[in-house]
N, C-alpha and C positions, 0 to 999 in steps of 0.2 A: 055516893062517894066514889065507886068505881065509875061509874059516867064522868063524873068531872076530871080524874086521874088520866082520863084516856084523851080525854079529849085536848088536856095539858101539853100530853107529851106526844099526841098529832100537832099541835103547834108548833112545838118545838123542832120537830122532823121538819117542818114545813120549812122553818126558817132557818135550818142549819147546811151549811154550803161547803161542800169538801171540793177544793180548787186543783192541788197537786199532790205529788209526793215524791221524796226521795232517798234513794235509789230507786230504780223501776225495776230491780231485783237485785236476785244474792244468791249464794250457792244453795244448795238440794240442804245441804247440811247445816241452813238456817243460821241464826245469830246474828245478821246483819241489822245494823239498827237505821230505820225508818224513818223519816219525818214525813206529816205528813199536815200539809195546813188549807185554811179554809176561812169561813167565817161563821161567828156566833158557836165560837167551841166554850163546853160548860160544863162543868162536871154534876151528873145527874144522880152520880153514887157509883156508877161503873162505867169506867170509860174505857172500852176494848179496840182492839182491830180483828179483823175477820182475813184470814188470807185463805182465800178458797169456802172449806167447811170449819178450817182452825182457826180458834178464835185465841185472843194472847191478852195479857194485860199491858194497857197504854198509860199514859203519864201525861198528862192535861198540862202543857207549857204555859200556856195560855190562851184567850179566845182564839188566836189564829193556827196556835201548832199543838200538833197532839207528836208525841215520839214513843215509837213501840221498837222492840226486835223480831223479826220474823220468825216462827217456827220453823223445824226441818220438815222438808217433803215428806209426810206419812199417812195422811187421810187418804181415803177412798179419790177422793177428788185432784189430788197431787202424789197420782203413786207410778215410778217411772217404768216404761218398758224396758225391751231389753235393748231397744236400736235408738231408744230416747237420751237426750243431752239437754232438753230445757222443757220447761213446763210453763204455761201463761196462767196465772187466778187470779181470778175480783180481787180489791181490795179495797174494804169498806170499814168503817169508824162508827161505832157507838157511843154513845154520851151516857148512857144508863144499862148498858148491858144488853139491854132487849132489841132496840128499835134499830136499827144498821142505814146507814146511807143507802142511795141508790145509784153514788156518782158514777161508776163503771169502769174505773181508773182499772189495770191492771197492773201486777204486780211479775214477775219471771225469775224462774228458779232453771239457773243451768247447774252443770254438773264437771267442777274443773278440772277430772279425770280426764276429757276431754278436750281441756281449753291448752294451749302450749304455745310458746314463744319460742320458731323453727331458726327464725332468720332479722340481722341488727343490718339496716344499710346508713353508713357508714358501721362499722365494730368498734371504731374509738377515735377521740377526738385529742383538743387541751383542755388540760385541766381548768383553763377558765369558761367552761362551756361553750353556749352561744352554738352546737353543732347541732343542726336537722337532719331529724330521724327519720327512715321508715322500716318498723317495727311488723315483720311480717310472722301469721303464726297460723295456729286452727282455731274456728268459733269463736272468731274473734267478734265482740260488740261495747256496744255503748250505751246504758243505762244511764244516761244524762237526764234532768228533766227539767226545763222551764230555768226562771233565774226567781232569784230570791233579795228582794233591795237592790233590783240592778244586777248581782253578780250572778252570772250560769254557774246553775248547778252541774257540776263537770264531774258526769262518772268513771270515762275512761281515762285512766291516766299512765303516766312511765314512772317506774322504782328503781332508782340505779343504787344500790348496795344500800349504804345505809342513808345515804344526802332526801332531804323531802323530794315528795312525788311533783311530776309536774302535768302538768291538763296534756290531753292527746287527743285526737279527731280521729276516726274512720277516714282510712281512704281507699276507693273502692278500687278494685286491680284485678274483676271479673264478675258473674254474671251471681255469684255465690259468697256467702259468709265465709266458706275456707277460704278465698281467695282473696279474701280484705287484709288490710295494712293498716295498723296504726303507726301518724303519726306523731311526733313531740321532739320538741326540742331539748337539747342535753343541759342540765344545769352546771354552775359552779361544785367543781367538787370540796366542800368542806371535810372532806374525811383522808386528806392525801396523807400517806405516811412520811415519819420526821428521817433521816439521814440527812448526811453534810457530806461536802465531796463525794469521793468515790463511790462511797456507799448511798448516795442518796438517788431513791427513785425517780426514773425516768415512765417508768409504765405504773400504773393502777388498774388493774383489772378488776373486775366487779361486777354483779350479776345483774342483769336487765328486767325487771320483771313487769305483768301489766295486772291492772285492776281495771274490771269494768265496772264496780257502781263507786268509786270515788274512797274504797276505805282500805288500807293495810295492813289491816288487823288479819289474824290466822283463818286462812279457807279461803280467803278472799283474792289472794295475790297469786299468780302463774309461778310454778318451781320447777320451771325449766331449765337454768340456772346458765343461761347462753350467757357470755360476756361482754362487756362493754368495758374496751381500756381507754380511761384518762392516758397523758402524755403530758410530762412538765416542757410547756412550749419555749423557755430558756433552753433549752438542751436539744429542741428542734429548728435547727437552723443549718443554713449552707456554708460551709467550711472553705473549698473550695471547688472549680470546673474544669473539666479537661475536655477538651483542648477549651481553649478560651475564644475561638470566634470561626466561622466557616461560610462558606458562597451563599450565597444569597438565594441561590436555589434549593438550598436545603439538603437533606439529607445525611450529615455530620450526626456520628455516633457520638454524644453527648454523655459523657461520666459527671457525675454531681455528688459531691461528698460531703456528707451532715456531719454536724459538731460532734453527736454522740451518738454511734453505730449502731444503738441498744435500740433505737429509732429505724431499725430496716425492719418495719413490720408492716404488713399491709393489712390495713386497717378497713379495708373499701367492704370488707361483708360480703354483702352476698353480690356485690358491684366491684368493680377494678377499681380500687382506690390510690394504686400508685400513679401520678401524671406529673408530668413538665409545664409549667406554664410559662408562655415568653410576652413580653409587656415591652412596650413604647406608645410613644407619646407623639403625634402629630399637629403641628399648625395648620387649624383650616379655615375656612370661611373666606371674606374679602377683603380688599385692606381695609383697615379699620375696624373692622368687627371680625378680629381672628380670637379663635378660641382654644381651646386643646382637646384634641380627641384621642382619648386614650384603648391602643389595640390590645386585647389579650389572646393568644391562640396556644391554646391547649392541645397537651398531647400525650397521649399513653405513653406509658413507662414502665420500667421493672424494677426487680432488687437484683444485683449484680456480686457477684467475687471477685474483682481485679485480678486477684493474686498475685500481686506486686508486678504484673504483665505493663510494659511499658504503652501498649495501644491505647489504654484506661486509663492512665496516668502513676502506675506503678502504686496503685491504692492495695484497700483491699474491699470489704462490703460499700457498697454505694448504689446508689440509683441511676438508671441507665435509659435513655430517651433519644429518638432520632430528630434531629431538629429539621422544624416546618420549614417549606418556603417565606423570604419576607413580603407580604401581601403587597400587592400591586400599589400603588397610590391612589388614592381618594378623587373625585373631581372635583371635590372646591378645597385640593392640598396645595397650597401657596407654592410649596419646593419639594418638587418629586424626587426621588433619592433617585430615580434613573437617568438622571441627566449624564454627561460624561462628564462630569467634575464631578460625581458622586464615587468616595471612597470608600465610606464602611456607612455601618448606622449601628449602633450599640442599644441592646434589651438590658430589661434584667428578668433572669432564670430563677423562676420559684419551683419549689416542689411540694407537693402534698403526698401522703400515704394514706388518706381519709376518703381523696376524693371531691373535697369540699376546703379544708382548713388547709392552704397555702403558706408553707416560712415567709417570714416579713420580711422586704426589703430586697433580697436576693443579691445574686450577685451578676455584674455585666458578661455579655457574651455580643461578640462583635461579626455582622455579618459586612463579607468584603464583595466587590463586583470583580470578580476575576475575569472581565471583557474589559474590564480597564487599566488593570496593575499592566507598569510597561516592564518589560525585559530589553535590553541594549543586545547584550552577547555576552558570549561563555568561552571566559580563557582559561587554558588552552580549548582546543577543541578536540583534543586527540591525546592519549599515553600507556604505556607498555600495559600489557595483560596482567601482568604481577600487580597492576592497581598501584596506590600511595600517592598518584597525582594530585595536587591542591591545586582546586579548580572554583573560579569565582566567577559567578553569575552576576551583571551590573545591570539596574536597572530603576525603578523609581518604584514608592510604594510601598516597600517591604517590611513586614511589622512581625514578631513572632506573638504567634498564636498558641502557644502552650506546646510544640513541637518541629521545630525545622530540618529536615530532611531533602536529602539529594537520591534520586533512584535512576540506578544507571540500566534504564530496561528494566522488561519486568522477571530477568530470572537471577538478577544479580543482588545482592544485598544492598538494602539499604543504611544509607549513610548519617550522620549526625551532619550535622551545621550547624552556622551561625551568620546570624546578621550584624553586616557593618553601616549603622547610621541609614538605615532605610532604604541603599541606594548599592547594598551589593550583600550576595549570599555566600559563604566559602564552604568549602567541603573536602573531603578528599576521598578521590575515586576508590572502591575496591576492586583486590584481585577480579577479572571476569572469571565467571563459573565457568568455562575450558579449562581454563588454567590453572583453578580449583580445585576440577574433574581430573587434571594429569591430561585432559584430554589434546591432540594438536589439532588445534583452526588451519581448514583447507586456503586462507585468506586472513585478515585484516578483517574485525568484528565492527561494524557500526552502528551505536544504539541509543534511545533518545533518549537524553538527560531531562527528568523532570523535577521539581521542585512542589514540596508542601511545605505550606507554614504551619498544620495544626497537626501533620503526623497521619493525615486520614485522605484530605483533598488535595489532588497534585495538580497543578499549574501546568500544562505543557507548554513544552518551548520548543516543538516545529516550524512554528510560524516566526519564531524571532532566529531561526538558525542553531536550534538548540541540540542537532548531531554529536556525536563523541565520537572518537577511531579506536577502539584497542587497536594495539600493532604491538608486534613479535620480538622481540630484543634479539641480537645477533644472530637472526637467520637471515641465509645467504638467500632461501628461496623467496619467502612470504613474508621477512620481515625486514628489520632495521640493520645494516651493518655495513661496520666499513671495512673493504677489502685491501685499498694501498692508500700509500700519500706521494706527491709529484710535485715538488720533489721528496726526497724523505727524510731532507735536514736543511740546515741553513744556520748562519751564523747569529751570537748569542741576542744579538745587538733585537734581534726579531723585526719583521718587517718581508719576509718570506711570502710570500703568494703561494698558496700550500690546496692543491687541485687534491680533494677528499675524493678518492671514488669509493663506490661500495653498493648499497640499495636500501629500497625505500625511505628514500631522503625526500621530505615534504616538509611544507612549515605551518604545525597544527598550534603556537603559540609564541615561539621565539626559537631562529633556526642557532646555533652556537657550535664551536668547537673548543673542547676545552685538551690543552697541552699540558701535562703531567705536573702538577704542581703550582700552575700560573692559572690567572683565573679565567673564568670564558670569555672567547672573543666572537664577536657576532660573524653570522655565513652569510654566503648568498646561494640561493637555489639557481644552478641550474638545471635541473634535471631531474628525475627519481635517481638518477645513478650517478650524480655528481655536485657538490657541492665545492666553494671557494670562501676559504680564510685566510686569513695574513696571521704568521706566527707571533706571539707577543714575546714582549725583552722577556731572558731568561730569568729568572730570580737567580742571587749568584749562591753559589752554594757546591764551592771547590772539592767538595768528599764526593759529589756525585759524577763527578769526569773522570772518565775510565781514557787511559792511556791505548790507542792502538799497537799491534807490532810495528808500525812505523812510524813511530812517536808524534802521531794524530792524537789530539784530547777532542775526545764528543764525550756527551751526553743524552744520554739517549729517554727522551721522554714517550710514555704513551700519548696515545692523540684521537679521542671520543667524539662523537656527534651525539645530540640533544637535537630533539624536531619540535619537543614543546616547551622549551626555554627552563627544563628542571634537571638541576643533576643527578637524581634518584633517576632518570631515565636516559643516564647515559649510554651509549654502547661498552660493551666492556672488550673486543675484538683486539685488543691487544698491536694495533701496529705502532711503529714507537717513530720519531721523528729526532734524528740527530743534530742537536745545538754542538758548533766550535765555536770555540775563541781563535780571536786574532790571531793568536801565536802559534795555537796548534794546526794550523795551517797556514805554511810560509816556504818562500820560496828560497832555495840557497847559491842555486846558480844556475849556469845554461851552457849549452855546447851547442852551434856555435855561439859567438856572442857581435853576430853581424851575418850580413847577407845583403845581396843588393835591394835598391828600390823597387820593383817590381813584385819583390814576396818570391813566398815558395820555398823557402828553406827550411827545411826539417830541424827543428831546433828541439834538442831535447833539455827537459825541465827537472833537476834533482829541488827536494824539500821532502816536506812531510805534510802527515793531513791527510793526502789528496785520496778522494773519491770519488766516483762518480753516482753523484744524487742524481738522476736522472726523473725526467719528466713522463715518459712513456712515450707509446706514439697514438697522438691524437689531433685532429684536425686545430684543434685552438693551440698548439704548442709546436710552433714552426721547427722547434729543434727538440730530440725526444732524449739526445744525450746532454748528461747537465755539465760534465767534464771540460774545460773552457780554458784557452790562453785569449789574453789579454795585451795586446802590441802597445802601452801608451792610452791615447783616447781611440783608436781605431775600434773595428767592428770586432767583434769574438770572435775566435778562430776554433772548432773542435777539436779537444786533446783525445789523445791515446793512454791509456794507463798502460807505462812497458813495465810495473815490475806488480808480480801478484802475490808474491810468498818470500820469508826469509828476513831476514832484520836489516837493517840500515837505513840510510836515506831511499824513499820512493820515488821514481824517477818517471815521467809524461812526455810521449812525443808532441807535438804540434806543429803547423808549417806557416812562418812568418807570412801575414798579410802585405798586400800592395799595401803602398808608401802613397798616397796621392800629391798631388806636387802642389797645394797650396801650403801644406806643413812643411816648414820650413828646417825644422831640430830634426835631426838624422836621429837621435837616441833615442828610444823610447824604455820606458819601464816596463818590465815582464810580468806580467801578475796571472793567477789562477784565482778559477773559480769553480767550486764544486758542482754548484745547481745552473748553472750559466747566469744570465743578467736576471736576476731576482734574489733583492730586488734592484730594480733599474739602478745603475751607479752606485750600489749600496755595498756596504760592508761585509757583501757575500766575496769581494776579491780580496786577494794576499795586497800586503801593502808593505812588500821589501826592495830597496833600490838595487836590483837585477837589471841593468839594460842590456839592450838590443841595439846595434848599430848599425843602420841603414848604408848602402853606398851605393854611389851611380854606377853600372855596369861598363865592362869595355865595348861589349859589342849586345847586339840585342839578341845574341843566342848567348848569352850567360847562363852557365848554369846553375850558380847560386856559389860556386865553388872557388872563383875568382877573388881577388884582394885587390884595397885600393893601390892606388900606385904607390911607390915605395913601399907597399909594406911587406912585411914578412910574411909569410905564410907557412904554418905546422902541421903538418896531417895527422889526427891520433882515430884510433877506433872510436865507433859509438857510447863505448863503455869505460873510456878514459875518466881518470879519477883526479889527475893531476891541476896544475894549474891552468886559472881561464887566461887565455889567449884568444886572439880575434881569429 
């Protein structure tokens, strides 16, 4: 009977086949449970597992699977050193207790004292998954074994808080087990916490952990407790860019600002997860078969404080990236953006904190060809150190770019602007830092105006004429000013030719003089030291005519120059320029009131008014006194002022012109004029019927002293007051 027993249950060893099993280990501290399958499995009375020298009681599934749980590490045969962390043992299956496989499968007992989860690359993703890991740690492995109806039995895996585990690979990252990586992908998070609005979570944080033989049960799992944050991806998104577009060659300090700032976390691990990505789209191929190719160029990034700093866009937290050059064109690109009709070309700016997981959509940033925006010119081109000039740059092209700016040199402040319809920038100059400083310029400051449109990139304008002059207001050495006027009045009617002398007199915009209450009337340059206008009609306004002692009415206006056509950069030199009226200069009568044909008699001239505006002496002013009689239509004769102080009528000598003998009328009418003929025939002369009466002489030694025939003749002093007599 024991003969045929034995020889039973060699048959049965014979034909029973142990194929795999799974996991191919578990911890030192046992409990792991087993499968382990084959063929012709049967229950003989005792159907055990053997791990090493321990043996366990199994549960017969069926022909093909037996399931045991492993023992802890304690036999002679599984007893750990002190430098040890894993153990290898047989592990074999009996059907009756006695008889044990011989398939040689083994089984591995590590020791998760040792096992740890150091480092997550990426640290956190969105909550809707979909993000790839690499899960870096110590003794790290993979107790996968074989597949079971198709599916891999998958031992390592990733545990992110409470959501299911999901499969992970080994990936090797050096020469050793410490130096392994698991990877896995991040699942959906079903466990996000509920809040609404404000209160509602933007981050989930949650512990990463790894299993090597596929189970989560206690021992089994890494309690290293490294974290892994979800992100609700509504709330990761781009708000908006500053500046919004820069040159083509790159380098524009880029601010990017996300919907919800709770999102400035860098999520990259044990990798740089903050970047910029910039995207466009290309037509290429041939005609006909054109396609799109789509550019992405990625670029590190940071997390930023604005602190309401206007270079950044006056934010506060944001992400901050230097933007790339835009890539060269393709050679089968239909339309190279460098042609010279090429203006901008427009991306859109994504960010990631992950590393990997990109905001949707983004927003545009426009790169320009600053070798092709044109500049025309910049008026004025020159104005006072005291700054306040409003200065417009014309030219073609001009878009703002999240920041427009005027820099006058690079030690003076920059300025604010604006753009008008593409085609002109305005600004207005600041104080220069001399000026600033208190300090005095040995000179006239000249400095190049340059233009940004995004606040960062400046545009020079050397090459279009883009110079600026500060210049000095009322100095007589190095700067603007006017010293006289020639003459230094004229009658109300204006029309005065009015010779500005002073210095640095230039025309950096629109040269003008402006006359005390009337509005500017355009100059003409000649010189640094001399400028010419014509005085404009007075505006009337009878409270401002100031009576002379000799009952002259002037008014007496200041009289400025402007070199770049603004009156915030007038002179303020104070020389004043006297307007009369008709009346207040006139004439009342004359002594004599005749003389012969030939001229030359001292005729003296009582009225009021009279002064002598005089012109100076200068090579362009044939006569340098402006004081003037007037014989009729004859030539000007120069007066004498005889009376200088004291009240009453003021009285002018002058000496009757020749008579030329096609003038027929012996009488002529006596008139003065203050500034002489200016303007030419114009209402600078008196206009009272005082004549003068010519007569032919007795002999040609007359002396002016003679009468005609029959007349009488009266002798009185020069200073006779009585009545006019010939």
């Amino acid at each position: 009977m024991a003969a045929w027993r034995q020889e039973l249950l060699s048959s049965v060893a014979l034909a029973l086949v142990v194929a795999s099993l799974f996991p191919l280990g578990g911890p030192f501290t046992g409990g792991t449970a087993v499968t382990v399958t084959g063929i012709a499995f049967q229950d003989l009375g005792d159907v055990k597992c053997r791990f090493g020298e321990d043996e366990v009681q199994a549960l017969l599934a069926n022909e093909t699977t037996i399931e045991c749980a492993s023992p802890g590490c304690t036999s002679p045969t599984c007893v750990r050193g002190q430098e040890e962390t894993h153990v290898t043992v047989p592990l074999e299956v009996s059907m009756n207790g006695v008889t044990f496989t011989g398939s040689g499968l083994q089984f591995t007992y590590y020791d998760m004292r040792y096992v740890a989860v150091s480092h997550i690359t990426p640290a956190g993703g969105p909550a809707a998954g979909a993000t790839p890991l690499l899960v870096r740690g110590h003794a790290l492995r993979d107790l996968s074994s074989g597949t079971a109806m198709g599916v891999r039995l998958q031992g390592l895996k990733c545990k992110f808080g409470e959501n299911d585990m999901v499969h992970a690979y080994l990936w090797a990252m050096g020469d050793s087990r410490d130096k392994a990586g698991a990877r896995c992908i991040a699942p959906t998070d079903l466990t996000w916490p509920g809040g609404v609005g404000a209160n509602a979570s933007v981050l989930h944080p949650m512990p990463l952990e790894l299993t090597f033989n596929g189970y989560d049960t206690v021992g089994t799992l890494t309690s290293s407790g490294v974290p892994y944050t979800y992100y609700a991806p509504p709330a990761f998104n781009t708000s908006r860019l500053h500046p919004l577009g820069g040159p083509i060659h790159g380098g524009t300090v880029l601010t990017v600002y996300l919907t919800d700032a709770r999102l400035l976390v860098d999520l990259g691990g044990d990798a740089h997860g903050v970047l910029c990505r910039f995207t466009h789209t290309r037509t290429v191929g041939v005609l006909g078969f054109e396609r799109q190719h789509v550019v992405h160029e990625v670029v590190n990034a940071s997390l930023t404080d604005c602190r309401g700093q206007r270079t950044c866009g006056a934010g506060w937290g944001a992400v901050s990236c230097r933007v790339p050059p835009l890539p060269p064109p393709l050679d089968t690109q239909l339309s190279p953006q460098y042609e010279s009709s090429f203006d901008g070309r427009d991306v859109n700016v994504e960010v990631t904190v992950n590393g990997f997981d990109f905001t949707d959509g983004g927003l545009p940033f426009r790169y320009y060809d600053d070798t092709v925006w044109k500049l025309h010119r910049i008026e004025p081109s020159g104005g006072p150190l005291t700054g306040n000039t409003s200065l417009v740059a014309r030219g073609l092209r001009f878009s703002s770019l999240g920041d427009v700016r005027c820099r006058f040199g690079p030690l003076n402040e920059e300025v604010n602007a604006t753009i008008d319809e593409e085609q002109s920038i305005r600004c207005v100059s600041p104080a220069h830092w001399l000026h600033a400083d208190n300090v005095v310029p040995l000179s006239s400051q000249r400095v190049e105006v340059e233009l940004t449109l995004n606040g960062q990139d400046y545009l020079p304008t050397r090459q279009f004429g883009g110079g600026y002059t500060y210049y000095k207001l009322d100095d007589t050495q190095i700067g603007l000013s006017v010293a006289r006027l020639e003459p230094p009045g004229g009658p109300e009617q204006g029309g005065t030719l009015v010779r500005v002398r002073g210095t640095g007199f230039d025309d950096v915009g629109g040269l003008f003089c402006k006359f005390g209450g009337e509005s500017p009337v355009p100059a003409s340059l000649v010189d640094r030291e001399h400028v010419r206008c014509y005085s404009p009609q007075r505006t009337p306004n009878a409270s401002s005519y100031v009576d002379d002692a000799f009952g002259g009415t002037y008014d007496e206006r200041t009289v400025e120059v402007t070199i770049n056509g603004q009156m915030h950069a007038l002179t303020s030199s104070g020389v004043r320029f006297a307007y009369h009226t008709d009346a207040g200069v006139a004439v009342s009568r004359i002594y004599p009131r005749g003389g012969p044909r030939q001229g030359g008699t001292p005729v003296t001239v009582w009225g009021v008014g009279f002064r002598d505006l005089g012109h100076g002496r200068h090579t362009d002013v044939p006569t340098a006194a402006g004081l003037h009689c007037r014989f009729g239509g004859l030539e000007l004769v120069p007066a004498t002022l005889a009376t200088e102080g004291g009240g009453g009528p003021q009285r002018l000598v002058c000496a009757s012109p020749g008579l030329p003998a096609p003038v027929s009328s012996t009488s002529l009418v006596v008139r003065v004029t203050n500034n002489a003929d200016n303007p030419p025939g114009g209402p600078a002369l008196t206009d009272d019927d005082v004549a003068f009466t010519y007569y032919d002489s007795f002999n040609g030694n007359d002396d002016g002293r003679s009468t005609p025939y029959g007349a009488t003749l009266l002798t009185h002093g020069s200073d006779w007051t009585g009545g006019d007599v010939l």
